[in-house]
C-alpha positions in Angstrom: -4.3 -5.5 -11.9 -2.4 -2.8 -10.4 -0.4 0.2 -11.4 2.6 2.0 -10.1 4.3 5.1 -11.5 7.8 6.1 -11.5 10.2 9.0 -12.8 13.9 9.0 -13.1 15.9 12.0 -14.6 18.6 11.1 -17.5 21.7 12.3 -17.6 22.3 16.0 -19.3 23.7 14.7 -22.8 21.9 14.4 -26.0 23.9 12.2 -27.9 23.7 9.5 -24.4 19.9 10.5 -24.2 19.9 8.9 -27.7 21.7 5.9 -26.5 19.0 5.2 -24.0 16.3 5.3 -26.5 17.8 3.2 -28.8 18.8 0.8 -26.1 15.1 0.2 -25.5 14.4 -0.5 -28.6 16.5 -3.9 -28.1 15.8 -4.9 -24.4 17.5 -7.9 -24.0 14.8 -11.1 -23.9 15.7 -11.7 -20.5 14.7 -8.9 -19.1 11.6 -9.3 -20.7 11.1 -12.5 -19.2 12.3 -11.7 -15.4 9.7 -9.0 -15.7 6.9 -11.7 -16.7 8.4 -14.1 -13.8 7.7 -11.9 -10.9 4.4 -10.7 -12.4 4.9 -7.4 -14.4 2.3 -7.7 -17.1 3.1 -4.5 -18.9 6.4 -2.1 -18.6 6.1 1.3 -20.8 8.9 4.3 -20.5 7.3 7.8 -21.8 10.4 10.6 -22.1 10.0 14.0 -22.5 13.3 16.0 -22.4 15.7 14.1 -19.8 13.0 13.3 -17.6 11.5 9.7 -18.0 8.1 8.3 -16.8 7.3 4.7 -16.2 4.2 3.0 -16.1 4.0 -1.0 -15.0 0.7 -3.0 -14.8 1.2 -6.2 -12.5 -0.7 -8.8 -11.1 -3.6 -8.3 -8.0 -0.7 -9.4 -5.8 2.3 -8.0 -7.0 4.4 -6.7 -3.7 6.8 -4.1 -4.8 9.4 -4.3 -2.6 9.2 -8.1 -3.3 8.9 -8.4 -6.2 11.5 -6.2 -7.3 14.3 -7.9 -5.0 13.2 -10.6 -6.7 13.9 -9.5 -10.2 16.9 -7.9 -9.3 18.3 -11.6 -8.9 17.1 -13.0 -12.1 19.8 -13.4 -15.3 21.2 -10.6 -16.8 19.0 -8.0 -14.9 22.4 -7.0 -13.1 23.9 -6.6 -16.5 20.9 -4.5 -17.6 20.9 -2.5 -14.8 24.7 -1.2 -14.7 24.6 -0.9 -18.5 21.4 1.7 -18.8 23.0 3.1 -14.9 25.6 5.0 -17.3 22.5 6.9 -19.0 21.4 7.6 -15.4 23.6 9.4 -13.9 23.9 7.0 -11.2 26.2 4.1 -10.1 26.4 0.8 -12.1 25.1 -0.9 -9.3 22.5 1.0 -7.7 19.1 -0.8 -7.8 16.8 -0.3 -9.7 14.2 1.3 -6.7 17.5 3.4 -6.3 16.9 5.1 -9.3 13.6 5.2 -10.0 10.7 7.4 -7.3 7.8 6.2 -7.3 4.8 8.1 -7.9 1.8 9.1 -5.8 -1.9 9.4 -7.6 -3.3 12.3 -7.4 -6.1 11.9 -9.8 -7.9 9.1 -11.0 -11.0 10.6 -13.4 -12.7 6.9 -13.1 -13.0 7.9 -9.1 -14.2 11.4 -9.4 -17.7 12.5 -10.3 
């Protein structure tokens, strides 16, 4: 399995912040789905204040850049992405790697002594 990391900064506006939450409480099936296609195995979104943290478990050979094109492609992910893009800040058809930084480890307690 592996692991990447990302952050992404909401817009400044509660009642949209709200919006966003609630949105992921209904993700669309086939986002779900695309996700499990190009080998996501796990997607989790952790929020505190407007700033957003992502965690995604794949498969051993999950290839970011990829794999990501990849899922950009599948149905609806297009839709998905320029409806939670007004949450964002950005535009509705920025990709997702657009929006999203992805993290660098810095400490892995499983590595240190």
């Amino acid at each position: 399995m592996r692991r990447y990391c990302q952050t992404l900064t909401l817009i400044n506006d509660e009642k949209k912040i709200a919006e966003y939450c609630e949105a992921h409480k209904h993700v669309w099936p086939e986002i779900i789905q695309g996700q499990r296609e190009v080998g996501i195995l796990d997607m989790q979104i952790y929020r505190f204040g407007r700033q957003l943290f992502m965690i995604c478990d794949t498969v051993d050979d999950f290839d970011w850049k990829r794999d990501m094109a990849k899922l950009a492609t599948l149905p609806r992910q297009a839709e998905w992405e320029a409806y939670v893009s007004q949450f964002q800040g950005c535009k509705a058809d920025a990709r997702s790697d657009e929006k999203w930084q992805l993290m660098e480890k810095i400490f892995d307690s499983n590595r240190n002594p």
